[in-house]
C-alpha positions in Angstrom: 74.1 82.5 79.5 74.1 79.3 81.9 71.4 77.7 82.4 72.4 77.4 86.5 69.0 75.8 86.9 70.0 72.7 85.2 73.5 72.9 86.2 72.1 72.6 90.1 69.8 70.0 88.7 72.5 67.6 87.5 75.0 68.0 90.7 72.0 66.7 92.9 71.5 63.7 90.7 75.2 62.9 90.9 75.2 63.1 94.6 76.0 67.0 95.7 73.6 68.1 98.3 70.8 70.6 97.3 72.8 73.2 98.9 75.9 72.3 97.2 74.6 72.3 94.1 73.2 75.6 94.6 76.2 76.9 95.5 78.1 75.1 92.7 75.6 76.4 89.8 75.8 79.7 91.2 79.3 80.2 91.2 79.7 78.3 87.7 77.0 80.9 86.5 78.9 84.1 87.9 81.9 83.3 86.7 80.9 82.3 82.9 78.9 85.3 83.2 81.2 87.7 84.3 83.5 86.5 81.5 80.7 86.6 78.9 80.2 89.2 76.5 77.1 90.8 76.7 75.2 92.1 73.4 75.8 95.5 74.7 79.5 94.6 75.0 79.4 93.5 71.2 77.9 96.4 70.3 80.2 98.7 72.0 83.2 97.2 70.6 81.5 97.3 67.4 81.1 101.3 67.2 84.8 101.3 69.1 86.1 99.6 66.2 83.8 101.7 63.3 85.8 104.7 65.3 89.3 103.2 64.7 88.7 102.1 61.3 86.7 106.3 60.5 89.8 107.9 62.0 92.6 104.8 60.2 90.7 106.1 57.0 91.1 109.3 57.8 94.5 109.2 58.6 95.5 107.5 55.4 93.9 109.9 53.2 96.1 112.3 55.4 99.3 110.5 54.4 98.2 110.3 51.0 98.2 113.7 50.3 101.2 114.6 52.3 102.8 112.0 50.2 101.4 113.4 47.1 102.8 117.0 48.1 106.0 115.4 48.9 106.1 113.9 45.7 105.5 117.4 44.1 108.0 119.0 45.6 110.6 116.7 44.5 109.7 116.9 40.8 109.8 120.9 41.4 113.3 120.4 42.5 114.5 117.6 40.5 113.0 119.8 37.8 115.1 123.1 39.3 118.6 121.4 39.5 118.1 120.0 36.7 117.7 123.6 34.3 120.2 125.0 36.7 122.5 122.2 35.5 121.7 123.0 32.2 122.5 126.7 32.9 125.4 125.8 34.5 126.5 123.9 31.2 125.4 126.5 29.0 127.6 128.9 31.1 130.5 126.5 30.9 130.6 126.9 27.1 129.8 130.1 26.8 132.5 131.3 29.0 134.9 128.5 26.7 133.7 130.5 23.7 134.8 133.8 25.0 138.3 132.7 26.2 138.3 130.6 22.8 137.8 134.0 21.1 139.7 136.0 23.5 142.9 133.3 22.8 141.8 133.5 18.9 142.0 137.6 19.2 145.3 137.5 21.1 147.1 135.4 19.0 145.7 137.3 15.6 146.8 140.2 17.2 150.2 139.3 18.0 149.9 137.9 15.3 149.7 141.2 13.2 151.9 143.5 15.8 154.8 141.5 14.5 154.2 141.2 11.3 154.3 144.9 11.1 157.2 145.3 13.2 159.2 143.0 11.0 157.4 144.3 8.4 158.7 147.8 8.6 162.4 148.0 8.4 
């Protein structure tokens, strides 16, 4: 606060009539005062600010766990393509090994059909 007293004081000792310095003071005292915070004002702010920083906790504990969900679900499908590319290899050879033996049959059959043809005269 301003002491507007003393202010009025020192403006009549430097030549300002009484009601000049009056007027002066007064007006130097509104204004710092009306641009002042008050300990009310601090303590507003203060539970304003204890709000923000409850719900900014809160909201990062949010994000957290969305991120830790996220997370999840991209070793669960990490985890997915990778046995379905294991599958999908396993099903690759597999179906190799059945034409390999299919070829293998074939040719052992032909193999035999014209051995007994030219077997046979």
């Amino acid at each position: 606060m301003i002491d507007a007293l003393a202010i009025s004081k020192k403006l009549k000792e430097s030549g300002f009539t009484p009601q000049q310095a009056e007027a002066q003071a007064e007006l130097w005292s509104d204004l710092v005062e009306s641009e002042l915070a008050t300990k009310r004002d601090l303590k507003d702010l203060d539970i304003k600010l204890s709000q923000v920083e409850a719900n900014l906790k809160r909201d990062i504990k949010e994000l957290d766990l969305k991120i830790s969900q996220v997370e999840a679900n991209l070793r669960r499908d990490i985890k997915e393509l990778e046995l379905k590319n294991e599958k999908g290899h396993s099903d690759a050879r597999t179906a190799m090994w059945q034409v390999g033996l299919g070829l293998a049959a074939f040719t052992i059959g032909g193999f035999g059909l014209l051995i007994r043809l030219f077997a046979h005269p």
